[in-house]
N, C-alpha and C positions, 0 to 999 in steps of 0.2 A: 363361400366366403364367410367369415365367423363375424357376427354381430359388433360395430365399432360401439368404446364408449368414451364421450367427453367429461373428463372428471380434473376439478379444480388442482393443483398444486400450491398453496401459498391462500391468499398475503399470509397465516398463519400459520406455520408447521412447525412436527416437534423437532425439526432438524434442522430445520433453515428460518430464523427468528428473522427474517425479513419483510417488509414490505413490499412485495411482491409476487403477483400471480402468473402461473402458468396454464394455461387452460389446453390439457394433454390426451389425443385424442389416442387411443390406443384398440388393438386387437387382441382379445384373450390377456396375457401379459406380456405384447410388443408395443412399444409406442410407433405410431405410422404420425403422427403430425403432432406439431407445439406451437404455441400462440402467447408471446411473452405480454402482461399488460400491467404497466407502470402507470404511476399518477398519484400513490398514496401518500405519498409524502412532499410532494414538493412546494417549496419553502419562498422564493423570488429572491433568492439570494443576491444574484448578477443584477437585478434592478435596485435592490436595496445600498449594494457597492456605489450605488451613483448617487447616491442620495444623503450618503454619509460625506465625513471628509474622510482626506485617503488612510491616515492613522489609524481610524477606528476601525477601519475594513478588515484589518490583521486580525481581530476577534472574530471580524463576524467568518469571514474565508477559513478561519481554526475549526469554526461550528459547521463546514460543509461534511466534515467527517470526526468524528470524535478519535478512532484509530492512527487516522492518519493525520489528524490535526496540528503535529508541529510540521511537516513539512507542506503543507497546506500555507500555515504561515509564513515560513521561511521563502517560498515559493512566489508568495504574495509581496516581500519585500525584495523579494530578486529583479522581479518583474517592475516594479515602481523605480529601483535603482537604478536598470538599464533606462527609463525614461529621459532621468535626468543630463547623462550619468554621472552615479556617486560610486565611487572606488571605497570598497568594504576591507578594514585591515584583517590580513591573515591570519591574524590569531581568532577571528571571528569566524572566518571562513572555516577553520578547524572546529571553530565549536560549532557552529552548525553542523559540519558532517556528522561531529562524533553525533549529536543530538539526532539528526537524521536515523543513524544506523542502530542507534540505543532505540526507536520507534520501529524500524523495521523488525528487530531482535524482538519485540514484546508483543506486534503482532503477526509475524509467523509463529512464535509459541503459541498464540491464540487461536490461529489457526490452526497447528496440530492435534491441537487439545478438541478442538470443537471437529475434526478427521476421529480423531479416538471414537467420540461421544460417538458419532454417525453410525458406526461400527458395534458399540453398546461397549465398549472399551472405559466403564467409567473411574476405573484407577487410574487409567493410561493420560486420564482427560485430566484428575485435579492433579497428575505430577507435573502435565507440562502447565497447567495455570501456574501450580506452587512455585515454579521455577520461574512463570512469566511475571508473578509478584515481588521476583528479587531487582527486576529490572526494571518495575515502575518503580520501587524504593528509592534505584538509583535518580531517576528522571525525577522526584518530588525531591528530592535533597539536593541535586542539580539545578532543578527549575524552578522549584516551589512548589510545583503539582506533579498529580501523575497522569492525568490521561490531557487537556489540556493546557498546554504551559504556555505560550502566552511569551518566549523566550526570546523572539527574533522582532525588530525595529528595523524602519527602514533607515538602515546605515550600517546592521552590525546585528549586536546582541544586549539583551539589555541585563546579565548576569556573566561573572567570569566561574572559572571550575579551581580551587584552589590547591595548592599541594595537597593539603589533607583528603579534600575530596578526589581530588585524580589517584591517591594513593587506594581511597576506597573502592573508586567506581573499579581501579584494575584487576583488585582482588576477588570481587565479584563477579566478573567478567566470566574471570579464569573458571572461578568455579560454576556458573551459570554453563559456561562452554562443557566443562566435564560432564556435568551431569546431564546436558542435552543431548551431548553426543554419545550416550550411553541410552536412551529413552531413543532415539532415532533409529539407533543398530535392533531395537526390538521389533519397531513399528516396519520399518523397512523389511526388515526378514522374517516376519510373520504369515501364515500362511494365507489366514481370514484376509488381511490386506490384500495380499496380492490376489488371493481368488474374486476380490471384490473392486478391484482396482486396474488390472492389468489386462491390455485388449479395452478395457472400460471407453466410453467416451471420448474414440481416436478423434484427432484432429492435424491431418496431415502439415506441411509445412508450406506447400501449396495455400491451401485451405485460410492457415491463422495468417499469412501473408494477405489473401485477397480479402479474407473481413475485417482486417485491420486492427487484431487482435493485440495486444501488447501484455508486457509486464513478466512473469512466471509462466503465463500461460503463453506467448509466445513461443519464449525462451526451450518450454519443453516440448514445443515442434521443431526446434532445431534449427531456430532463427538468433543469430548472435546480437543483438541490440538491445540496446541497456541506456541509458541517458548519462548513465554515471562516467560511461566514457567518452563524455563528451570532456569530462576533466575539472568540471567547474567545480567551487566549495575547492577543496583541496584535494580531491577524489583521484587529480594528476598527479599531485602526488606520493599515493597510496598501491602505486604499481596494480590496480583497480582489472580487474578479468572476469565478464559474466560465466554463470553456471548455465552451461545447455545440457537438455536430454536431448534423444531423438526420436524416442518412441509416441510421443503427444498424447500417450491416454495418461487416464485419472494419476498412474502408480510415477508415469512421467515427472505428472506436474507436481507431486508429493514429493520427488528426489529433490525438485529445484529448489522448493520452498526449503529442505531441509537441509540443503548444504549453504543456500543460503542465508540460512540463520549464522547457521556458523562460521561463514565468512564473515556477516557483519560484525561478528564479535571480534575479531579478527585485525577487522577494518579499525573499529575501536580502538583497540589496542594500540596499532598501529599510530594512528594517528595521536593520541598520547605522547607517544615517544618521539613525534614527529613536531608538534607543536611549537610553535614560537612565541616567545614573549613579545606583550604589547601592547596597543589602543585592542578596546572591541567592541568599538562604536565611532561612527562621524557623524554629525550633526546634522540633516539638512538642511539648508536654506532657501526660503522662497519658497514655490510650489511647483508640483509637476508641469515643467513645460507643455507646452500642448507639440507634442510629440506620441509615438505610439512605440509598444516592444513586445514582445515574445517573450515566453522560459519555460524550459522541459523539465522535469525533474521525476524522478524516479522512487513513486510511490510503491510501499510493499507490494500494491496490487498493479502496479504498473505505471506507464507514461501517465504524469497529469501535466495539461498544456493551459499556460496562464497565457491572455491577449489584455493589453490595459493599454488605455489614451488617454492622454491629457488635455487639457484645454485652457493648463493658466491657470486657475482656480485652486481650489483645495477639494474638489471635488472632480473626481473622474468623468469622462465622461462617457468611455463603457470598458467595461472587465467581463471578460469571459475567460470561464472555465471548464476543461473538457478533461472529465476522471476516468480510470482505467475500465471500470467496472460498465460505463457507457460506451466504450470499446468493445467491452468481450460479452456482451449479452448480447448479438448476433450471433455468435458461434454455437450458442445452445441451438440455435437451428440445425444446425448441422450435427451436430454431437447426439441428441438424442433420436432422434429418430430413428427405428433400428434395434435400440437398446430396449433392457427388460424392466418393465415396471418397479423392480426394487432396487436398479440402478438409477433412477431419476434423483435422488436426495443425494447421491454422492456426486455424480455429476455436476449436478449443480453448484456443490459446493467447492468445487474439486476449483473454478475459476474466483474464488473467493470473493462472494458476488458482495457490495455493498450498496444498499441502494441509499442510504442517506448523501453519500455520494453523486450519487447517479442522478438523483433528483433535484438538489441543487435546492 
């Protein structure tokens, strides 16, 4: 039997800028076992929500993820609004989608870009940034920022998108769609990819069903569930259809993310044309009943599920929050082991782990 050895993966690598370690025990270059250990960042976000009033929590709930930060927010007034409930006018509900899927659209590029890097692909990595910087443009002329905007109120939105802006974000859209769809046809049919990617990191549909997997990575086990057709935001009506693969390794979970992108543009689009005139915002009054509610919503990286209670007050009296990335880091159990030592970086990346997320 060949000599085992336990060697670190993380909290610092050049591949994976996350907080987080993997301590990976392996034979020659097989990994036989994985030991994931979190802690480095975590923040007391969910205690600090109770300790504010409910208004300011939409900042601090945007700071659990910076990527995902406007639907974080949004997420966080959905959840305070079924408390109530407050009925959000539809023209709000559009703009949040559209905002939603303008977030999704800039971190899938960022996450193809940092697929390139992994690969040593480093043209492949600044064209899909270059590309991912037309669509924060869009989101700070939109919102006023680009990676935290700070846009959704509980009732609504606290900015409208005007002609001239809706005329621009479309044009940009279109073009952002061309040229992604043109960087994807390379990435996808590249040989280095696929010999680094396919067979990689299977994860059956069995498998992402029993660990509770969601988001992309479900999806490319072959599992149709998506939050977005639940319908909510305006998403019903956007004739809304998830992307499945069936194959569940790494080259899978690369197709979803990428056709994904470009339905969200899509979706955008869509939704533009679809939009109503109107309020896009209502008022609350009083404070959250002491009542309790739910909200799923469908983070780049998957399900994130808001729990919030009231108690009467202006202060909560607990929120919890549960991100995709706290889902799918069980699965690396199952996924690596097996695999060859220079597959462990792509792997890992391949379920787009975030741990500022994760840690809360």
């Amino acid at each position: 039997m060949a000599p085992r050895t336990v060697a670190p993966f993380g909290p610092q690598h050049p591949v994976l800028p996350e907080p987080i370690q993997l301590k990976i025990t392996y034979e020659d270059e097989k990994v036989v076992d994985v030991v994931p250990a979190i802690g480095y960042g975590h923040r007391g976000i969910e205690k600090a929500c109770e300790l504010n009033e409910y208004p300011k929590n939409i900042y601090l709930c945007e700071r659990i993820c910076g990527i995902c930060s406007c639907i974080h927010g949004i997420s966080y007034c959905e959840v305070v609004e079924r408390l109530w409930p407050i009925d959000v006018p539809p023209r709000a509900k559009y703009l949040r989608t559209i905002w939603s899927e303008m977030s999704r659209t800039h971190s899938h590029l960022l996450w193809l870009g940092l697929l390139a890097d992994a690969f040593g692909f480093e043209s492949m990595f600044m064209q899909f940034w270059r590309i991912r910087e037309k669509v924060l443009d869009l989101l700070e002329m939109t919102t006023g920022q680009r990676v935290t905007q700070s846009i959704s109120v509980v009732g609504g939105v606290r900015r409208d998108i005007d002609d001239e802006q809706k005329k621009k974000c479309i044009e940009v859209l279109r073009e952002v769609r061309k040229e992604s769809e043109a960087l994807i046809n390379v990435l996808a049919n590249d040989y280095t990819v696929k010999a680094r990617t396919v067979g990689k990191g299977v994860l059956t549909k069995e498998q992402a069903i029993a660990l509770g997997c969601t988001g992309p990575h479900l999806r490319a086990s072959g599992v149709k569930e998506d939050c977005r057709m639940q319908g909510l935001q305006a998403y019903g009506d956007l004739g809304f259809e998830p992307i499945v693969e069936k194959d569940g390794d790494c080259y899978a979970r690369t197709l979803v993310r990428c056709r994904e992108l470009l339905q969200a543009i899509d979706l955008q689009l869509e939704a533009f044309s679809k939009m109503p005139e109107g309020e896009i915002a209502v008022r609350p009054k009083g404070n959250p009943p002491a009542n309790e509610a739910v909200y799923r919503a469908e983070q780049p990286r998957g399900e994130v599920f808001y729990y919030a209670k009231g108690n009467g007050t202006r202060n909560l009296e607990r929120l919890r929050v549960r991100t995709p990335t706290y889902a799918n880091i069980p699965s690396l159990l199952v996924m690596l082991p097996g695999c060859e030592l220079p597959d462990v970086p792509v792997i890992v990346l391949s379920i787009d782990p975030c741990i500022s997320c994760t840690e809360r």
